[in-house]
N, C-alpha and C positions, 0 to 999 in steps of 0.2 A: 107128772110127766113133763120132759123138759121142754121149751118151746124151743125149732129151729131158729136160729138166726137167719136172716135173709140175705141170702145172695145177691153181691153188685153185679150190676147187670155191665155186661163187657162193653167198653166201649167200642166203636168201628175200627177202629185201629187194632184191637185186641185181636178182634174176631176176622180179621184180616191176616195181621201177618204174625199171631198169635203170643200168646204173654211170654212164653220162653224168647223169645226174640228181642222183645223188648226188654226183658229184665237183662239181655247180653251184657258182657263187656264192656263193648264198642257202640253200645247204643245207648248205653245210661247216659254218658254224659248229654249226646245229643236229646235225649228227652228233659234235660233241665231247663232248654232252650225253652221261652213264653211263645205258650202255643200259636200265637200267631205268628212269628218269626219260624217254627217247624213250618206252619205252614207251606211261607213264603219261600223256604228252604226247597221242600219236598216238591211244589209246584213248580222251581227254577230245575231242578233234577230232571221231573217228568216231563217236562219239556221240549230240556236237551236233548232227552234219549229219544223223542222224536224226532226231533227237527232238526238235530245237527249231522247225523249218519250220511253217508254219500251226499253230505251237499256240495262237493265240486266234483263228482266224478259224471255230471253231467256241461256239454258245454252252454255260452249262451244261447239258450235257445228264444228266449224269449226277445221281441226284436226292439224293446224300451232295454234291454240291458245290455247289449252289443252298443246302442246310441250313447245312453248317458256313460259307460263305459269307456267309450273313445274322448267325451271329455275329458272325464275321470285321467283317463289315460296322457291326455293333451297339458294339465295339472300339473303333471307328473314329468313328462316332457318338457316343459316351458318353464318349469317352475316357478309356476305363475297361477296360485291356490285362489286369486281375487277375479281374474278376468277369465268366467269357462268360456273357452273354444272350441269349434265344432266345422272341422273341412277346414274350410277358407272365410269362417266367420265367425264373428262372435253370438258365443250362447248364452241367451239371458232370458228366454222362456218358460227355463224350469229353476227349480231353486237350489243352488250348488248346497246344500248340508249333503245331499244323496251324492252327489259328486265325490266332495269330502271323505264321506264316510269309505268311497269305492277306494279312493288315493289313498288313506291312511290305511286300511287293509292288504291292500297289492305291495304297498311299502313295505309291511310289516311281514307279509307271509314271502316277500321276495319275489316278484311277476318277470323281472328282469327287462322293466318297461324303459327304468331307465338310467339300467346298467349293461353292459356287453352283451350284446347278442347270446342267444341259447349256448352254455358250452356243455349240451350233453354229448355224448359220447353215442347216443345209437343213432346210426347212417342215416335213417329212415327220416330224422327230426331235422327240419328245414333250419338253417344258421341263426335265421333270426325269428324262431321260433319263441315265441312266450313262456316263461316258466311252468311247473308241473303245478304248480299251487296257485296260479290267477285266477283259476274258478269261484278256489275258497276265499282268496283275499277280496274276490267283487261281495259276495254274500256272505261273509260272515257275520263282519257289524251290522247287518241288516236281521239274521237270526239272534245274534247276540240281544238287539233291541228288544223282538217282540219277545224274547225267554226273559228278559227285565219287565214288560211291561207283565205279563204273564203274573210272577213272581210277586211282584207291586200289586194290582188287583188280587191275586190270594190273599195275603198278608191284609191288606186293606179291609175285607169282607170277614177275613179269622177275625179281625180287631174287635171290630164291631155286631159283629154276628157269632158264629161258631167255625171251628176249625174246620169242618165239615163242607159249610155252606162255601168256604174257600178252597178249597182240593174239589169240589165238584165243578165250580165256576171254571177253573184253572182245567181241567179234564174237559171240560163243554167245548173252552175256548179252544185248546191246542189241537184235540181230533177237531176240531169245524173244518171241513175242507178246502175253503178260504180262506179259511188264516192258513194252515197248514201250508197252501199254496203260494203267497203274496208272502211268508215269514219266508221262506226258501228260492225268492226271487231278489234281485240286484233294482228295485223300480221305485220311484217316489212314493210310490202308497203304502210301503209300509212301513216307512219309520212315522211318517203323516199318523198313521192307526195308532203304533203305540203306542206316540206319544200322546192322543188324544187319553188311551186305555191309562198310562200313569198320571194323568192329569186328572181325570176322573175318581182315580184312586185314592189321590193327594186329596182331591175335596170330600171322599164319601168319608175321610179320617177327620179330617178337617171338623166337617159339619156336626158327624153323629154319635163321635166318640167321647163320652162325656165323662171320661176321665184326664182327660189336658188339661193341662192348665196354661193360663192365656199367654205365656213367651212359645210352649208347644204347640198349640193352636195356628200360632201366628206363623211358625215356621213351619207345617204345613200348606199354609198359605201362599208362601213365598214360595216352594218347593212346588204349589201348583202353577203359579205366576212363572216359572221360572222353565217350565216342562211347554206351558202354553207359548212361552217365545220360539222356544225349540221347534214347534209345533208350526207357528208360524213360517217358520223359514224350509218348512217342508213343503208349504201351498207354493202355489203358483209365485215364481221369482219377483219382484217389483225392483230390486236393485234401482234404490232412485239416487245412490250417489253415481253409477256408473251410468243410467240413462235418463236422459232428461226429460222425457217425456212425463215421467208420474212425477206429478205433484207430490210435497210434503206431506197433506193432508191423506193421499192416494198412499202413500209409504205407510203413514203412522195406522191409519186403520185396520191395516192390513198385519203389521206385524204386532205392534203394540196392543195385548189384546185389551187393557183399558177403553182401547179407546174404539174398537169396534163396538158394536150398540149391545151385543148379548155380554160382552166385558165390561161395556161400564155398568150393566143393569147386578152384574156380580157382584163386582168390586164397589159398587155403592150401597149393597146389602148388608156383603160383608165389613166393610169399614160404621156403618152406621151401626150394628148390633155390635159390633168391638168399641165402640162409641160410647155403648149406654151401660157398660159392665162398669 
């Protein structure tokens, strides 16, 4: 009597969107992709298809994005991308990247901040009316962001873990109702989150993934170093070329994450165990 052979057992993906599906056409090739990179693929998709749907067809409502907005706006205006103003004074409380990110959006999607007054064409729309796309240009780079860091954390945990454990994390994060909320807002805190979320990413590859070898290692590294400045200039503003008040030392701690105590305690780890290899 002949013995059965055993059945592979399906994987999650099988048994999701089923084996006819993925043997398609149009999908073969996308399955040659190294699972971790589907991953981070599939996680930047599910993302979007949340977070990006009506996000301008609401107006500012929130009263941090109408404020750093009017910078944003004043940027744009003045063209003047180094010194944010605000009314009849200068702004140096918050940290211009979110500024930035608001200017290079509105420029790009067209706000008409500071080009010709509104010329639409319905009676109803005041002259100097804002473009039909200022909502999306305040918040897009801001959802664009967190659907990076999103995508980054999948991909980071597929690496080192299983595909699985990344498409769950990626699904945990995006329904969380706070992120969901603060990715779909125009406000300092979330490119601040991101970017902490791909800096975090940059090191869980960094640390755990023990098939690099040490030039890829190291540019992981760097790639954390280098999200953690980003990161920096998200906190709270120090501008100590433009205001004299912080000291050098007040600047460097702050942005430079070496040299804050939880960066040197890193960056002295990591350089000493890249030391002894």
């Amino acid at each position: 009597m002949a013995m059965e052979e055993p059945q592979a057992h399906e994987t999650l993906t099988e048994a999701v969107l089923g084996k006819k599906f993925l043997d398609s056409s149009n999908v073969k090739p996308f399955m040659k992709y190294p699972p971790a990179l589907r991953a981070g693929l599939v996680a930047a998709a599910f993302a979007g298809l949340v977070l990006l749907p009506y996000l301008g067809a609401v107006g500012l409502w929130d009263p941090w994005e109408t404020h750093y907005g009017e910078v944003a706006r004043e940027m744009i205006q003045r063209n003047d991308y180094v010194h944010p103003y605000w009314e009849n004074a200068w702004f140096f409380s918050k940290p211009a990247f979110a500024m930035w990110m608001m200017a290079a959006g509105m420029k790009v999607l067209g706000s008409g901040i500071a080009a010709a007054p509104n010329s639409s064409n319905d009676a109803l729309a005041p002259s100097d009316a804002l473009g039909l796309w200022t909502e999306w240009g305040f918040r897009l780079p801001f959802v664009l962001f967190s659907i990076l860091a999103v995508a980054l954390l999948a991909y980071a945990l597929a690496r080192v873990t299983k595909s699985r454990v990344g498409l769950a994390t990626a699904f945990v994060l995006v329904t969380m109702p706070l992120y969901f909320l603060i990715s779909r807002q125009a406000v300092t805190d979330t490119p601040m989150i991101a970017a902490n979320i791909c800096a975090m990413a940059c090191a869980i590859v960094a640390l755990i993934d023990g098939s690099l070898t040490q030039p890829k290692r190291d540019g992981w590294w760097v790639a954390f170093w280098g999200v953690r400045l980003v990161r920096a200039r998200c906190r709270k503003s120090r501008w100590a070329w433009c205001r004299s008040r912080w000291s050098s030392s007040t600047w460097c701690s702050t942005t430079c994450p070496p040299a804050s105590a939880s960066g040197r305690s890193t960056f002295a780890g990591w350089w000493k165990k890249r030391s002894t290899r």
